[in-house]
ZASE-373752 format. One record per residue (C-alpha): y, z, x. Coordinates in steps of 0.001 Angstrom, whole numbers, plus 524288, in hexadecimal, padded with zeros to 5 digits. Example, Ala and Ser with C-alpha at 12.3 -4.5 7.8 and 13.67 -1.06 7.14 Angstrom:
<rs>
     c2     c3     c1
  7EE6C  81E78  8300C
  7FBDC  81BE4  83566
</rs>
This chain:
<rs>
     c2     c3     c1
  E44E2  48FA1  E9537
  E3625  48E8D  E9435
  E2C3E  48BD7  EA088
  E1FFE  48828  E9E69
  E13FE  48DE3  EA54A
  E05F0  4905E  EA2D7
  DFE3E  49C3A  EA13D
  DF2D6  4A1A4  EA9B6
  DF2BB  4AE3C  EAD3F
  DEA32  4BA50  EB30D
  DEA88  4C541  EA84B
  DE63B  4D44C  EA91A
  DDD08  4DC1A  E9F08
  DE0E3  4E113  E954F
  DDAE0  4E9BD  E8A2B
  DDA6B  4E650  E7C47
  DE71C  4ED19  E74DA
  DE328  4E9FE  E679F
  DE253  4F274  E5A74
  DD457  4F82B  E611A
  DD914  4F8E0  E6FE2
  DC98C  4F3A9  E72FB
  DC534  4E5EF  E75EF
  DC788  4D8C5  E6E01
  DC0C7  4D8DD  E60B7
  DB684  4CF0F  E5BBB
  DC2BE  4C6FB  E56E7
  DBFA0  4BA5A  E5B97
  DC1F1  4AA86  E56E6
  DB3CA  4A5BF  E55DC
  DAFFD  49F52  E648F
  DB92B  4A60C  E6BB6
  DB613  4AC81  E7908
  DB453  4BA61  E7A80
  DBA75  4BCEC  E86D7
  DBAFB  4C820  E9178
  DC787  4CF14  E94FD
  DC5DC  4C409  EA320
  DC06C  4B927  E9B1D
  DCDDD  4BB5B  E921E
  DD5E6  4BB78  E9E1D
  DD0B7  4AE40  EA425
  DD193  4A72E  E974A
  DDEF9  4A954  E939A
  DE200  4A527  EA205
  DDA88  49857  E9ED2
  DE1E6  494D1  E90E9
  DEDFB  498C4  E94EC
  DEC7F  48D69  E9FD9
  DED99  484F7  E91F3
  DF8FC  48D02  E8CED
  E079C  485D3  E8D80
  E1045  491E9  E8FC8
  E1F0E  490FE  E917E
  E2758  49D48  E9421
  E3439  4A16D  E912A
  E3B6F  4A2FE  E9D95
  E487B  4A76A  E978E
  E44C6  4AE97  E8B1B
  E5039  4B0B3  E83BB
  E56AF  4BED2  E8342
  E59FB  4C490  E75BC
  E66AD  4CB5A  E794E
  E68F7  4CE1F  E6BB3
  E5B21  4D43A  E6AB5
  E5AD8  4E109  E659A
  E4FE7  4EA77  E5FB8
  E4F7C  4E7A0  E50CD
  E4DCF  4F431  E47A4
  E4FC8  4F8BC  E3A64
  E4FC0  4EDC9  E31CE
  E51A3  4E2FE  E3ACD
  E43A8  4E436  E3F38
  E3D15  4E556  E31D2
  E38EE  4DAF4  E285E
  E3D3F  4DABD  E1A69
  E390E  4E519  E12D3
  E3123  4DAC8  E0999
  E28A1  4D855  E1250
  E2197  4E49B  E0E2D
  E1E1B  4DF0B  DFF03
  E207A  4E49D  DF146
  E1411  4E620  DEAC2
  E1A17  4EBBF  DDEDD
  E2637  4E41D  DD9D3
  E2C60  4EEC0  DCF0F
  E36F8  4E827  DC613
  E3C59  4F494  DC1DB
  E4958  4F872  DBF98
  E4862  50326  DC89D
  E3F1B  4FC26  DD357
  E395E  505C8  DDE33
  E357C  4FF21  DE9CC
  E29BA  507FE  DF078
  E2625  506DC  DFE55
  E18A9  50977  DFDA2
  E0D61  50B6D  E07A8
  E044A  4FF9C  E0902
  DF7BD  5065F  E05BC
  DFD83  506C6  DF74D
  E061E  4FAC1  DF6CE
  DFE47  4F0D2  DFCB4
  DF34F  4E899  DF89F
  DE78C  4EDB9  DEE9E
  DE1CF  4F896  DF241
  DEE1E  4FBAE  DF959
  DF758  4FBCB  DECC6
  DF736  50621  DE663
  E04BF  507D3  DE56E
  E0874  4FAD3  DE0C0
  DFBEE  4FBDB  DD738
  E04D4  50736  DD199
  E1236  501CB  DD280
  E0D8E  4F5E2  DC9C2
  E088E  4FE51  DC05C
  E15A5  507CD  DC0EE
  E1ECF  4FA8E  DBEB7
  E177B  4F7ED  DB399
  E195D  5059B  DABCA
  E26D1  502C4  DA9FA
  E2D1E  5102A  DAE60
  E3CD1  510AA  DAD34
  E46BF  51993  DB16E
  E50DF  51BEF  DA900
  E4C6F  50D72  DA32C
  E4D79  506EA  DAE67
  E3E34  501BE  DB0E2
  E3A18  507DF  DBD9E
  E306B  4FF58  DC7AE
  E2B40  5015A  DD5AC
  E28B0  4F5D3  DDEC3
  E1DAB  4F9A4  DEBA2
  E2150  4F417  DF8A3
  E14F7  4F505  E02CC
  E1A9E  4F958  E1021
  E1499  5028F  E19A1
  E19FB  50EC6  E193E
  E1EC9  50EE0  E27F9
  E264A  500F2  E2535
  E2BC7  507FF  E18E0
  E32D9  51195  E229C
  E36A6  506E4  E2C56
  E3C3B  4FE98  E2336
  E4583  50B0B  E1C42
  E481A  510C5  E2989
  E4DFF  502B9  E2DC9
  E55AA  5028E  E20E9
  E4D7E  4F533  E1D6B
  E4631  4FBBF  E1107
  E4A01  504E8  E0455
  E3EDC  50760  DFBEB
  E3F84  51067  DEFCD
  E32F8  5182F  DF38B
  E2BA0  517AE  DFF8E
  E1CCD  51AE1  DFD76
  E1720  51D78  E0AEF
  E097B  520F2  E0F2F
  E0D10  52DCD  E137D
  E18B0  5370E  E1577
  E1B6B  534AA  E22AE
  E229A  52874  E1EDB
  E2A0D  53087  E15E8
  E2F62  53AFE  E20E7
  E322F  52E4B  E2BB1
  E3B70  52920  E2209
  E40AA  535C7  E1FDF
  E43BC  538A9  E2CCB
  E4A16  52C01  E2E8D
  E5480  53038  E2438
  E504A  52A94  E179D
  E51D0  53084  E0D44
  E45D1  5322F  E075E
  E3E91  53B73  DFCC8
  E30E5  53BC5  DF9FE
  E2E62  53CA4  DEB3A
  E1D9D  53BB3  DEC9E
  E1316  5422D  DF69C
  E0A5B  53791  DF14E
  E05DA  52E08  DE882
  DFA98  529E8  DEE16
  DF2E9  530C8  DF591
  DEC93  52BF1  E05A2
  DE892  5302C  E1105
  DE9C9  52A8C  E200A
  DDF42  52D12  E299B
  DD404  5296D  E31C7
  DCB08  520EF  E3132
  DBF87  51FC3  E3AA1
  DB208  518AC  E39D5
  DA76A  5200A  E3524
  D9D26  52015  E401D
  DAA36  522CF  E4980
  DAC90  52F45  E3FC8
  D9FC3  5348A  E3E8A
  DA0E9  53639  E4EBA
  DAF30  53948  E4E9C
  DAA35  5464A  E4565
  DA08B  54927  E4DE5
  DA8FC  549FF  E59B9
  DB5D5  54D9E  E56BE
  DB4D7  55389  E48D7
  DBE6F  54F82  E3DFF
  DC565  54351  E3D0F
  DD385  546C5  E419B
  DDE3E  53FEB  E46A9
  DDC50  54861  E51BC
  DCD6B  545D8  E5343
  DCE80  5375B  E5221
  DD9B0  53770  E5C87
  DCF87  53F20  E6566
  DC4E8  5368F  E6211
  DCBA9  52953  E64C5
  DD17E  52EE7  E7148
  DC33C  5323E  E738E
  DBDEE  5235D  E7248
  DB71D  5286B  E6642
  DBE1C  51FB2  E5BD9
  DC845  5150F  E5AF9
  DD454  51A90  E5130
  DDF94  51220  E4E01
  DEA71  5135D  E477F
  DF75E  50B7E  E4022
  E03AA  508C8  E4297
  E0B62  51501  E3EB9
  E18BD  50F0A  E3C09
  E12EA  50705  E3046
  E06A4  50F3E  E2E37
  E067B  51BF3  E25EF
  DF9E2  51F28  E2B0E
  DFBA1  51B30  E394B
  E07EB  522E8  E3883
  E0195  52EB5  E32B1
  DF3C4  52D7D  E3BA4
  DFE65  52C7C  E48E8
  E05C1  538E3  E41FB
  DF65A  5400C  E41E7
  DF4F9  53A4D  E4FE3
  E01A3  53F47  E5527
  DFCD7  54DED  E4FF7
  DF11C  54DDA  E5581
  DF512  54CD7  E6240
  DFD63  55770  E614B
  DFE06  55FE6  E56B4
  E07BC  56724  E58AC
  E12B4  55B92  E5AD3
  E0D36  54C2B  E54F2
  E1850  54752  E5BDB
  E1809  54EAF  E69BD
  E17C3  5491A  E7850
  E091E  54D23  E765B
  E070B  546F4  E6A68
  E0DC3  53A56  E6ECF
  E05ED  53898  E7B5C
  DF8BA  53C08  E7521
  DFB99  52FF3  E6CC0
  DFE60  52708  E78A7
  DF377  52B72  E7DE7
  DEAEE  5286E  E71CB
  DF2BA  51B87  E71D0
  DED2C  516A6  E7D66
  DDFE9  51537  E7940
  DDFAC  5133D  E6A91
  DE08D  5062D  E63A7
  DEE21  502F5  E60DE
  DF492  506EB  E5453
  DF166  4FE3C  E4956
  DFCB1  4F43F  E441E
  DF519  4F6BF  E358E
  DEB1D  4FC44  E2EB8
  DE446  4EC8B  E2ECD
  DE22E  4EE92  E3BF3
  DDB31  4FADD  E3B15
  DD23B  4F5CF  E3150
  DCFD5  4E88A  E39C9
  DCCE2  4F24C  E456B
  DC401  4FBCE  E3DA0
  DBD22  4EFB1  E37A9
  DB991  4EADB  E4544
  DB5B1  4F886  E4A05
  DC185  4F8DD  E548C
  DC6EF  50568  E4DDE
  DBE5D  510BC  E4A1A
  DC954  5190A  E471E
  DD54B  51772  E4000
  DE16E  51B59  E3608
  DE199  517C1  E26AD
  DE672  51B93  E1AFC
  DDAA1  5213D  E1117
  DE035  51897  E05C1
  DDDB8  509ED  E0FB4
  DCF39  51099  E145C
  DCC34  511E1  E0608
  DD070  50398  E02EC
  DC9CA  4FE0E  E1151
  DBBCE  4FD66  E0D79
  DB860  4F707  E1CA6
  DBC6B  50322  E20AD
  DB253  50C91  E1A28
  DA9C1  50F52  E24C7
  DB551  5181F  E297A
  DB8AD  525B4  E274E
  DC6EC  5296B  E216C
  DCBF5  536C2  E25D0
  DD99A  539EE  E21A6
  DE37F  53E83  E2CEA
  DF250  54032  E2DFC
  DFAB5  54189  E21D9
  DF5FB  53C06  E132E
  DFB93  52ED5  E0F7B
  DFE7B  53388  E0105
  E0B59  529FA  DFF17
  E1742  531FD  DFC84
  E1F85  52C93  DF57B
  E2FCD  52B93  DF9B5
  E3DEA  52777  DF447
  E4957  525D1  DFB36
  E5853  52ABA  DF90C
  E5B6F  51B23  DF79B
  E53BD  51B57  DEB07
  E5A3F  51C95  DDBCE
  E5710  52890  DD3CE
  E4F7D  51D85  DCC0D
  E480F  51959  DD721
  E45CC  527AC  DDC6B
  E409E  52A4F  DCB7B
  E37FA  51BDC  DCCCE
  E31E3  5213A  DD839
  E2E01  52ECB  DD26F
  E2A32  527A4  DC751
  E2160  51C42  DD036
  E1B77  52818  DD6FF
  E16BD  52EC7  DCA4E
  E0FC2  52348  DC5BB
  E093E  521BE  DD407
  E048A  5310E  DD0AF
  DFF8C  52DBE  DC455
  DF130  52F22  DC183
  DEFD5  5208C  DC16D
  DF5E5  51B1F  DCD5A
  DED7D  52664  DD435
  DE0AF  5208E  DD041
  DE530  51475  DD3D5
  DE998  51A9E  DDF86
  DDBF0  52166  DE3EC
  DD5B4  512FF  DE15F
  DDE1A  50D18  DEB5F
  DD9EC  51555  DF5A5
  DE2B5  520DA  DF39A
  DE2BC  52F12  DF09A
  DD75F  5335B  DF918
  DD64C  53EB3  E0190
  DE01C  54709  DFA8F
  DDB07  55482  E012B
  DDFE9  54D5E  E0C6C
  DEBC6  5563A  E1349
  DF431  54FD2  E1A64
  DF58C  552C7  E2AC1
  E0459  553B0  E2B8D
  E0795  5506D  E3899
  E137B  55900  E35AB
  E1C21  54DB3  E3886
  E2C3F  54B3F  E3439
  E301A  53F70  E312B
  E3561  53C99  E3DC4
  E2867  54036  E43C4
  E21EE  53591  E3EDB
  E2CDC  52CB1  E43E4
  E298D  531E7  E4FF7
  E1BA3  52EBD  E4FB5
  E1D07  521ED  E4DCB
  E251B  522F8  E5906
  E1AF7  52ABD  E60F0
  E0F32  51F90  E5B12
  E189E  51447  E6047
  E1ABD  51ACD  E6DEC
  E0E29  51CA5  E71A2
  E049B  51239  E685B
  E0222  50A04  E7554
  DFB09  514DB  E7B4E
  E09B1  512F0  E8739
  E0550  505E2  E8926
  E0EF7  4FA8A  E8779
  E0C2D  4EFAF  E8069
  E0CE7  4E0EF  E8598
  E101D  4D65F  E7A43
  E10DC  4C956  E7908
  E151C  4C3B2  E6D44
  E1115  4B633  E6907
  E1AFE  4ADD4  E5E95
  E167B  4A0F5  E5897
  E210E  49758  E5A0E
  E1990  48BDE  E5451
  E1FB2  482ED  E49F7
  E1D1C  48B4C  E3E84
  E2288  49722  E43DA
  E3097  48F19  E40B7
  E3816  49527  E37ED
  E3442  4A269  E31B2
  E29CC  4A611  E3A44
  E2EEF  4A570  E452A
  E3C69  4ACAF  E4022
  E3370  4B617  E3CB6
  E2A61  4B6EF  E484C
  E386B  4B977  E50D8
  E3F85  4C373  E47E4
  E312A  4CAF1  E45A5
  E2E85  4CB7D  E55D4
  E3DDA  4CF28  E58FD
  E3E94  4D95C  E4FCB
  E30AB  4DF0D  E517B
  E33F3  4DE8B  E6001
  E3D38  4EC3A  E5DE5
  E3010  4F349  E5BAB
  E2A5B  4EF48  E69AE
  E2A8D  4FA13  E7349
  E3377  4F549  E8165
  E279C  4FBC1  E8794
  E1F7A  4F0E1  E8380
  E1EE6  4E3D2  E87FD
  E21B7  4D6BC  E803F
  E1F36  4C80A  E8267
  E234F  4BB42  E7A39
  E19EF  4AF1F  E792F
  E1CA6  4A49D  E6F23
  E1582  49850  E6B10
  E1382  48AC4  E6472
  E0CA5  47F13  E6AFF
  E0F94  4854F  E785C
  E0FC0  494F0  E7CAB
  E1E74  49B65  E80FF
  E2014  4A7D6  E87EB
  E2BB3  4AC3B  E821E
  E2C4E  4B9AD  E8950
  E2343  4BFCE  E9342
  E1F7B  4CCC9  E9107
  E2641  4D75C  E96C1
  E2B18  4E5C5  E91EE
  E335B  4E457  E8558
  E3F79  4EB8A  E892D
  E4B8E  4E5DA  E8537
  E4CDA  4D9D4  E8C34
  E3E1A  4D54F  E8A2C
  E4255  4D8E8  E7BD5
  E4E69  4D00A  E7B2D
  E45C8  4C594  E823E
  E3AA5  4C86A  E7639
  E45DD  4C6B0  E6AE9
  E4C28  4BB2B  E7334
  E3FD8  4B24F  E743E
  E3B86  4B666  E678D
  E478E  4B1ED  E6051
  E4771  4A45B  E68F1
  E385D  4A0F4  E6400
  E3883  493DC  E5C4E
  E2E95  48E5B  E5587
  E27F5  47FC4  E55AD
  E1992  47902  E5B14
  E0CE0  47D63  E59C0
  E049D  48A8C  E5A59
  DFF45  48EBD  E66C9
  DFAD7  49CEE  E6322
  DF112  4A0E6  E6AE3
  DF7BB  49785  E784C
  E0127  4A23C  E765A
  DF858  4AF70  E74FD
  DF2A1  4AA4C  E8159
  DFE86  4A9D5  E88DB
  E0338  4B8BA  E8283
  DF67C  4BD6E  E8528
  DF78C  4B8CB  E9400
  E0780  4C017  E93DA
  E0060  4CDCD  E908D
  DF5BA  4CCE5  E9B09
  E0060  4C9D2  EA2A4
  E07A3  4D63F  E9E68
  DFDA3  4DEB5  E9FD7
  DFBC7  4DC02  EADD1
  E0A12  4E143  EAED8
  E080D  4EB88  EA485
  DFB48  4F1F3  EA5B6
  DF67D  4F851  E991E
  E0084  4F1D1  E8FE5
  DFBC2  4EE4E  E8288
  DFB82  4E02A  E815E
  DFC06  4D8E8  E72CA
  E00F4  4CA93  E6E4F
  E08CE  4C7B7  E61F9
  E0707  4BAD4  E5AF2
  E1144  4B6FD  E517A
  E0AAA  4A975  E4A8D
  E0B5A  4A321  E3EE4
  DFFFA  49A51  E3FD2
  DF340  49617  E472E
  DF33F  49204  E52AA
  DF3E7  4813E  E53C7
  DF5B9  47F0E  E62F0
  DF024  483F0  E70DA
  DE612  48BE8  E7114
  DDCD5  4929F  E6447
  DD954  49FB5  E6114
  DCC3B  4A0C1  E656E
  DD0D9  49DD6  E740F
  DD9C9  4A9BF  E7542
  DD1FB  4B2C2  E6D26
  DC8C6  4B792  E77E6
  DD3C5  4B78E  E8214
  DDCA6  4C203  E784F
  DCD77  4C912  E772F
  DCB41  4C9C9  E8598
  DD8FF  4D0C7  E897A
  DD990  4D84C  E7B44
  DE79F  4D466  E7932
  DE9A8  4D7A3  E6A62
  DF16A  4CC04  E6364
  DF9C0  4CE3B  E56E1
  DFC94  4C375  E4F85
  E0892  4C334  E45FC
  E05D7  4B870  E3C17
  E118E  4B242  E34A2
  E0EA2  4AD45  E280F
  E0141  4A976  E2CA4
  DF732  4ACC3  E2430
  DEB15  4A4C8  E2B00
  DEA6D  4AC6A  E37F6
  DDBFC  4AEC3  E3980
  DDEDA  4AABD  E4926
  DEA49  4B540  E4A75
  DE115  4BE49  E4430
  DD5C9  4BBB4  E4E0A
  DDE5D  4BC44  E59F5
  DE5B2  4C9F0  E5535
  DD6AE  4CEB2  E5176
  DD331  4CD61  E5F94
  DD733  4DA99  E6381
  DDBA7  4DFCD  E58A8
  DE954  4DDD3  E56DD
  DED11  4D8F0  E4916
  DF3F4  4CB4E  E408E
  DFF48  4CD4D  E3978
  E0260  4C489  E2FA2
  E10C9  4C550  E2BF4
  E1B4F  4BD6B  E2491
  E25FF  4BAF8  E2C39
  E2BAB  4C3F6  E232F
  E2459  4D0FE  E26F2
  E20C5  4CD8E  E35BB
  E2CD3  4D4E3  E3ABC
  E252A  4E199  E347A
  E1841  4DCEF  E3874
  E1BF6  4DB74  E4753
  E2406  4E8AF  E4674
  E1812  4F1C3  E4183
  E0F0E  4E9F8  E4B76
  E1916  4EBCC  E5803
  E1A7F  4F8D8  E529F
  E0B72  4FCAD  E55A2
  E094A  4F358  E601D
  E1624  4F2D9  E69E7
</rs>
């Protein structure tokens, strides 16, 4: 049963919780007010006087909700592409690190695969081929661990990859230190550096935690359950607050502590570079091989920290004794004086005096500091969500299907300490679920609701941002330092109620960040205006690969 009500409400500060953790960028539709933190509060009161709002009075309860894992909550493997097809008789598949299997300059490795395939090698007469899969090397151990995934060779950015997957049990053997060599480290604007040496000497991981603890630069960081280099940087973190034990009660609190004042952990390396471009970050993580290749980055300085990123090379006790002699073979020809030059022009094989700074971590250390990052990333603060679904008429169908399996799965990697609302919309705004804490009858309530969205009318998109906007003020006057942030699953612009430019200085004013989740949308200059704001981030997705998507987001962000 529905009731219908309007919405006008009193709301309470709050403090921007974007990418920077400062005020609202310079991210605005052209003519739109700039408002004050007050001026935001009384216009919101004023539209949503215009807003239509009916509420769910008897959400419906999931009772056959449960937490999805394994490979229930990932998407099919092919949404991570082949860039190198081999037709082989003996076809290795390699699961390679995206700095070398993505996109020119980033593909190195499928560069040298191409030329490989065409050599013609053979075992035994049987033509041997290798095909290159770009995955991150932190979804290539999600997707094995959950039995969803069995490459023939797993090329990771570093080794630390290499020991998690050990530790989970899989049998694994690595037959290459490297074939191409990289570094992961610093990076920090040159003016900042030139003061940084002055007052606190070299460029450590240490050092730059003092500094930015200090006020004295900005530093952020990536996600480090997808991120080689987040992972590695957190590792270097974790050390140097206590060197003795990385993964001590010491150790652990110093990073809560840091937590609570830096910018949030980035969902990618794009949003680093969006933040560095617009001089909200002064400090932060990257691998040596993407500095080289991001020329609007060159007025920084690149220090190398933490382990190298020299991309070991592995095989697995699943493999044939063909595939285990097409993999030496593969990695030979990556060693070869050729593919090395072409290796050093894409950015690679710099800095090899470079010694790694072994945090002296097992494999099931690094498991457990993920574990450590995910406990304490919001600084102890909870977070308050609202998520936003499109339920217009061209959600029918596929999108929608896929908007409701990617929220209910991605939903297992929300914390119960943090709190959760449900707003969906067409011609007219519903409030599905109010927020509360997500234990597990708020979470039944979440997969109930979800699972009873249909689509048809119009798009009301930013009727409905007003109304979840007005939920977490509301929510923070009950839960005083939470970390609000809307989610807006669309597929298209906005055709009813109100436009962007009327809710853009309102989302300014109170520094709500707003992440957008685009399905098969591809025009979504608006979405990216409103997530610009304060610095959240777009994500444009097939409803094939939006179950990952919203996993590695939730996974930095709830």
């Amino acid at each position: 049963m529905k009731k219908k009500i309007l919405a006008a409400f009193m709301a309470l500060a709050v403090s921007a919780a974007g990418i920077t953790g400062c005020g609202a960028s310079d991210v605005y539709t052209e003519g739109a007010p700039r408002l004050t933190e007050d001026e935001a509060k009384a216009e919101l009161s004023t539209l949503l006087k215009k807003v239509s709002v009916d509420q769910v009075t008897d959400p419906v309860l999931d009772i056959y909700s449960d937490d999805m894992s394994g490979v229930a909550a990932l998407a099919d493997i092919d949404t991570f592409p082949i860039m190198e097809k081999g037709t082989g008789r003996i076809d290795i598949e390699i699961a390679a690190a995206t700095e070398m299997s993505a996109e020119a300059p980033d593909d190195w490795l499928n560069v040298v695969a191409k030329r490989f395939n065409r050599e013609g090698y053979d075992i035994d007469g049987k033509t041997v081929s290798v095909s290159v899969r770009k995955i991150t090397s932190g979804e290539v151990v999600t997707y094995i661990n959950a039995g969803a995934y069995q490459p023939q060779v797993f090329v990771p950015s570093n080794y630390a990859w290499g020991k998690m997957l050990e530790a989970s049990g899989v049998g694994i053997e690595k037959i290459e230190d490297r074939i191409a060599g990289n570094t992961a480290g610093l990076l920090i604007k040159r003016d900042v550096y030139e003061e940084f040496k002055t007052k606190y000497g070299e460029a450590t991981v240490a050092n730059v935690l003092e500094a930015a603890n200090a006020g004295d630069m900005m530093f952020a960081y990536t996600n480090p359950y997808t991120s080689s280099t987040g992972l590695n940087i957190l590792c270097a973190m974790l050390k140097a607050f206590d060197q003795n034990d990385p993964l001590s009660d010491k150790a652990s609190s110093a990073l809560l502590e840091y937590q609570k004042s830096s910018p949030p952990v980035a969902y990618n390396t794009a949003v680093l570079r969006n933040s560095a471009k617009k001089g909200l970050v002064n400090a932060m993580v990257m691998e040596e091989q993407a500095y080289v290749n991001t020329p609007e980055l060159k007025g920084y300085e690149y220090i190398p920290a933490g382990i190298r990123h020299d991309h070991p090379v592995y095989v697995f006790d699943w493999d044939s004794e063909d595939e285990k002699k097409a993999a030496a073979m593969f990695v030979d020809y990556c060693k070869s004086a050729e593919s090395q030059k072409s290796a050093t022009e894409k950015g690679f094989n710099r800095h090899d005096d470079y010694v790694s700074q072994d945090p002296g971590l097992t494999g099931t250390d690094y498991i457990s500091a993920q574990k450590i990052w995910k406990q304490n990333k919001n600084g102890g603060k909870p977070v308050a969500a609202v998520f936003i679904a499109d339920t217009s008429g061209s959600m029918d169908g596929e999108p929608l299907n896929s908007l409701k399996e990617s929220l209910i799965s991605s939903s297992a990697y929300i914390g119960s300490e943090h709190y959760v609302g449900l707003v969906s919309y067409s011609n007219d705004v519903t409030i599905n679920l109010p927020v509360a804490e997500f234990d597990d009858r708020q979470r039944a309530y979440f997969s109930g609701e979800v699972k009873n969205l249909t689509a048809n009318g119009g798009t009301a998109t930013y009727d409905a941002v007003l109304v979840g906007v007005d939920m977490l003020e509301k929510t923070l006057e009950e839960v005083p330092g939470a970390k609000p942030m809307l989610f807006v699953l669309t597929d298209g612009e906005q055709n009813q109620g109100f436009e962007l430019d009327r809710v853009t200085g309102i989302v300014a004013g109170l520094g709500i960040p707003v992440y957008c989740i685009a399905y098969n949308y591809s025009d979504n200059g608006d979405l990216e205006t409103l997530s610009g704001i304060n610095e959240a981030a777009t994500i444009k997705a097939g409803s094939d690969d939006i179950v990952n998507q919203l996993r590695n987001l939730f996974n930095v962000q709830l």
